[in-house]
C-alpha positions as CSV (number, residue, x, y, z in Angstrom):
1,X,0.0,0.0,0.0
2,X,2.9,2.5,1.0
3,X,4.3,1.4,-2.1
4,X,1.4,2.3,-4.3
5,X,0.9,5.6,-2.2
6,X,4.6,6.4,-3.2
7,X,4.4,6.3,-6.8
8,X,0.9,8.1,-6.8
9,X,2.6,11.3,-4.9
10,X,5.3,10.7,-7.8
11,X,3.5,10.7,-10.7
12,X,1.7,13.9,-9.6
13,X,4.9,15.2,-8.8
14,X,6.5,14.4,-12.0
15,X,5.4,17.1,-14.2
16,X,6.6,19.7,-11.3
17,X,10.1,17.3,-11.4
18,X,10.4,18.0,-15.0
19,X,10.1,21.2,-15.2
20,X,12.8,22.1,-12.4
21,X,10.4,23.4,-9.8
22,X,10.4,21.3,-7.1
23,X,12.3,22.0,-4.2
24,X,15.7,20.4,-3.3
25,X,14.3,18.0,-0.7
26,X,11.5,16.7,-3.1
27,X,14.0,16.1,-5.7
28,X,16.4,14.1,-4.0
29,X,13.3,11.9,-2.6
30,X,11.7,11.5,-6.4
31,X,15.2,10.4,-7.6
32,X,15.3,7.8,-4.8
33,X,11.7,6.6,-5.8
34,X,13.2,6.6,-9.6
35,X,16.3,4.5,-9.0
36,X,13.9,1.5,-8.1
37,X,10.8,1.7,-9.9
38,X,10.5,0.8,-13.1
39,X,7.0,1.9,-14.0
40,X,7.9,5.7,-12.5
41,X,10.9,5.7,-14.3
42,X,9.1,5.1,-17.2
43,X,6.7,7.9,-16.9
44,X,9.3,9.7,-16.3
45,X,11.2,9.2,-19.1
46,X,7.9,9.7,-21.1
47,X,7.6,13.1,-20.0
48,X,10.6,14.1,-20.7
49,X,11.0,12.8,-24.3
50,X,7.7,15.0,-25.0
51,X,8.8,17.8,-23.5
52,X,12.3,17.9,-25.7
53,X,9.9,16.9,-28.9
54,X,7.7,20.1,-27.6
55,X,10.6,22.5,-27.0
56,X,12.0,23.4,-30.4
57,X,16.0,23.7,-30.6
58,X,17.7,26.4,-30.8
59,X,18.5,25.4,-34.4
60,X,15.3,25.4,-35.4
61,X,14.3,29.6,-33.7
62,X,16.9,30.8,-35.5
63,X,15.7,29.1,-39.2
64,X,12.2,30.4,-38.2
65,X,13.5,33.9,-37.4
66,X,15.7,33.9,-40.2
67,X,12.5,32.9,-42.5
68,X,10.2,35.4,-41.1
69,X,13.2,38.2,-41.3
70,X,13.7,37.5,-44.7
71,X,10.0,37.1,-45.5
72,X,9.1,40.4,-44.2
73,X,12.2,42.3,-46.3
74,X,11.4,40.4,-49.0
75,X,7.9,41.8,-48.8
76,X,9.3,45.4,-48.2
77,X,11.1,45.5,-51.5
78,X,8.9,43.9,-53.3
79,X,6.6,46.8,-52.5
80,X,9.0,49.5,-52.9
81,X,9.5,48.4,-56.2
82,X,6.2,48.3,-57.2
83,X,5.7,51.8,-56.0
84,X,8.7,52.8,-57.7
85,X,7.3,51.5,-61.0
86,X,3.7,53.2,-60.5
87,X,5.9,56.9,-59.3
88,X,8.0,56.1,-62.9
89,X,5.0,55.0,-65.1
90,X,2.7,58.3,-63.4
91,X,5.8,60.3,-64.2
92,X,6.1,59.5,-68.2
93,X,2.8,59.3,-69.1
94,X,2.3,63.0,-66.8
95,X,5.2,64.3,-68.9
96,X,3.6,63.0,-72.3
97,X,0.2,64.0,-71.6
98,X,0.9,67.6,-69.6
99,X,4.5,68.5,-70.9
100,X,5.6,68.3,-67.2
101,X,5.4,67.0,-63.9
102,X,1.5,68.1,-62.4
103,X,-0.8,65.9,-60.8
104,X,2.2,62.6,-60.7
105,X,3.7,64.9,-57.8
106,X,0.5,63.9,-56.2
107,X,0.8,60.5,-56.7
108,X,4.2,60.1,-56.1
109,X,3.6,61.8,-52.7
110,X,1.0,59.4,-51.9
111,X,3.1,56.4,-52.7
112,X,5.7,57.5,-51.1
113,X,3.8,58.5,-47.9
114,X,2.3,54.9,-47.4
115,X,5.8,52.9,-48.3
116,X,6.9,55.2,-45.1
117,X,4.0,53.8,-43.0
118,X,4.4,50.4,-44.0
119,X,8.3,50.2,-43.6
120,X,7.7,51.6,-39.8
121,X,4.7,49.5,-38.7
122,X,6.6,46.4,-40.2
123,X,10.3,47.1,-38.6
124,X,9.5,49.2,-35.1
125,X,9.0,46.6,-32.4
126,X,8.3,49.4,-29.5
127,X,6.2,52.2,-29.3
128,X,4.9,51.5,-32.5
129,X,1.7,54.5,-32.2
130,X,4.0,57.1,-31.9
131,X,6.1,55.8,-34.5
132,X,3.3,55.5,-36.8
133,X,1.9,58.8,-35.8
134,X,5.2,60.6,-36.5
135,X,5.2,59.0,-40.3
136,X,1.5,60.2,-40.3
137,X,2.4,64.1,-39.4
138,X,5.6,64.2,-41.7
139,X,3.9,62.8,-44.8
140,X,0.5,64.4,-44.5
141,X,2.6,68.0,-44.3
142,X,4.2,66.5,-47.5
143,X,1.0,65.3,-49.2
144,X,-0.6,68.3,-48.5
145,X,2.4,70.6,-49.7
146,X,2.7,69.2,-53.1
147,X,-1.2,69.0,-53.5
148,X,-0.7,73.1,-53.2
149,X,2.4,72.8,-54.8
150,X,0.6,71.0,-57.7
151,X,-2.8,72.7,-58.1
152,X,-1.2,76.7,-57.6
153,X,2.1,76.5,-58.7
154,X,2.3,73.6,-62.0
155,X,-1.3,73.9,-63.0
156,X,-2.0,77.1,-61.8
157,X,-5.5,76.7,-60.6
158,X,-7.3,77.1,-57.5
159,X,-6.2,79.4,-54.4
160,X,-3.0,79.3,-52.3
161,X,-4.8,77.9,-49.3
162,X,-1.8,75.7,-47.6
163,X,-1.2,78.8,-45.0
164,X,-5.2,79.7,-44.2
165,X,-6.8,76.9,-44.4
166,X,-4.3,73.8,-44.8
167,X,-1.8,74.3,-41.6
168,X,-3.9,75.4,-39.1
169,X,-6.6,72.5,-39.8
170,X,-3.8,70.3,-40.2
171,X,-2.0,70.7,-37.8
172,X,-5.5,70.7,-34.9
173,X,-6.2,67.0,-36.2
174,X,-2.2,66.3,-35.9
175,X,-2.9,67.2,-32.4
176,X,-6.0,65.3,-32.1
177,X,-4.4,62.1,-33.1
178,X,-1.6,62.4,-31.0
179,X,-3.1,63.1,-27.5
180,X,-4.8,59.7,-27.5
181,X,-1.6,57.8,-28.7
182,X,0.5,59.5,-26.1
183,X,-1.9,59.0,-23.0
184,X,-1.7,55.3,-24.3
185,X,2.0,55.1,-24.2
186,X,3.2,56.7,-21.2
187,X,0.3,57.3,-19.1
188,X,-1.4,53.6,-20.2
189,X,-4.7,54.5,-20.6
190,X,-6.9,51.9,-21.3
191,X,-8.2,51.3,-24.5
192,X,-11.8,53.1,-23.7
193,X,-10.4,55.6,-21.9
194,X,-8.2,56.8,-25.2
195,X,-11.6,56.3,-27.4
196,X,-13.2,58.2,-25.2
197,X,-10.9,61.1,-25.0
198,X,-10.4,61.1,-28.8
199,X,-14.4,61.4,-29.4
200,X,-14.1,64.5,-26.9
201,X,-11.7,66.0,-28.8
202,X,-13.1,64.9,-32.0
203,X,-16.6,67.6,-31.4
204,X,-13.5,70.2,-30.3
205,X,-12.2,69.5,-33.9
206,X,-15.3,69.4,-35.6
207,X,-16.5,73.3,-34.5
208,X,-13.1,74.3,-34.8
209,X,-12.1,73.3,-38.5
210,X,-15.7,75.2,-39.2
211,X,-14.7,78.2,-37.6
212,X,-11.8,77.8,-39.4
213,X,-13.2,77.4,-42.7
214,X,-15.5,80.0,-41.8
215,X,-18.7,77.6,-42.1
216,X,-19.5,78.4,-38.6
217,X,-19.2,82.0,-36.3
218,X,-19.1,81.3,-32.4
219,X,-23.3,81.6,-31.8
220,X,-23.8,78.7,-34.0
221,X,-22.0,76.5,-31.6
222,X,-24.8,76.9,-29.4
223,X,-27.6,76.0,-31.9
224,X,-29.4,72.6,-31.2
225,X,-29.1,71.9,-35.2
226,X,-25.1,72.1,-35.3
227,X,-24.7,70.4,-31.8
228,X,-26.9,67.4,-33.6
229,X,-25.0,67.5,-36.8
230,X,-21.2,67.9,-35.1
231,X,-21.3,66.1,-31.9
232,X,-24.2,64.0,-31.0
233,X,-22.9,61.0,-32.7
234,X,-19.8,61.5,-30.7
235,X,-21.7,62.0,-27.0
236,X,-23.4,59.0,-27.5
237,X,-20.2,57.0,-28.4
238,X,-18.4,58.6,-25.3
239,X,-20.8,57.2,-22.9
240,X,-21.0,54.2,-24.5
241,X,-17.3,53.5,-24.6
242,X,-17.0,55.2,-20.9
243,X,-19.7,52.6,-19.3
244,X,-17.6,49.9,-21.0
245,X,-14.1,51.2,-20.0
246,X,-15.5,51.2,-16.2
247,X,-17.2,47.8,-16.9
248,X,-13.8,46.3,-17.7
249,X,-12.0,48.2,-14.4
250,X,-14.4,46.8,-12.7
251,X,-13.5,43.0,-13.4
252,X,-10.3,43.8,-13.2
């Protein structure tokens, strides 16, 4: 019976024996108990051998990383070659068409710009909303330049807006993006809690890019019409995704 009792305590003990983390007085007794019984030993032994057929060697990580590492640049210069034959073909058949480089400025931006965000989403490993919000500010700016660029300067139409309109609404919804990403990153927000601060500032942007654009003057803020049409939508999203942000403190 003791004997039975023994290997019972052993086999449950086992997968702790395995793994190292038993202490050094259960250790010592389970290799005892393993020196003369075969049917323990045996378990043992099974374990183990699934345990090294489970845990890949080191071999094998560093062919897996190599593969994935060579996948993903593989992918990255398959794409910026493809973007450097659209920018080429856009540029020859702008030059034949216009007599010089108009509206493939545009497109070259454009290609340009999401290469950027791709090559920094794929290669950063930390912080990776600042670093895409970074490649977001620098190429909008860009984008945005040559579309003025472009339409006032080369084709000569339109207004030049970039300094009005263009920076000062650009750079509010630069600052809208950001402030959620960084209360994420170094004050770690929950995920709600960002959602709901970026719907907040999302009615801010709303009325201000109209009173901007001069669509608005300050007494329509007040009206019951333009608070429907610019920030009901978002009010009911920021108490829907506050209840839900203090469900999940709550279980937590």
């Amino acid at each position: 019976m003791e004997r039975e009792l023994a290997c019972e305590i052993v086999k449950d003990l086992l997968p702790l024996y395995v793994d190292g983390i038993v202490s050094d007085v259960s250790q010592k007794s389970i290799e005892n108990h393993l020196e003369h019984c075969t049917d323990c030993k045996e378990v043992y032994h099974n374990m183990a051998f699934h345990l090294e057929m489970e845990t890949p060697p080191t071999e094998v990580s560093d062919v897996k990383r190599f593969l994935k590492k060579t996948k993903k640049m593989y992918l990255l210069y398959g794409l910026g070659g493809l973007s450097f034959i659209a920018i080429l073909v856009c540029l020859i058949v702008d030059l034949a068409v216009n007599k010089g480089i108009t509206w493939s400025l545009i497109a070259g931006s454009s290609c340009l710009f999401a290469d950027a965000f791709i090559y920094a989403l794929s290669t950063c490993k930390k912080n990776k909303g600042c670093i895409a919000m970074a490649v977001i500010s620098i190429g909008t700016f860009c984008l945005l330049s040559a579309i003025q660029i472009t339409s006032y300067y080369l084709m000569e139409t339109g207004t030049f807006w970039f300094f009005r309109y263009g920076l000062p609404i650009l750079l509010l919804w630069l600052l809208i993006l950001w402030f959620p990403v960084l209360t994420r990153t170094f004050l770690k927000w929950n995920i709600w809690d960002c959602i709901v601060l970026f719907l907040f500032l999302l009615i801010v942007g709303n009325y201000t890019t109209k009173l901007i654009t001069g669509d608005y003057v300050w007494n329509d803020v007040l009206h019951m019409q333009g608070f429907i049409g610019n920030a009901l939508g978002e009010v009911i999203g920021i108490i829907v995704f506050g209840i839900i942000g203090r469900i999940e403190k709550w279980r937590k």
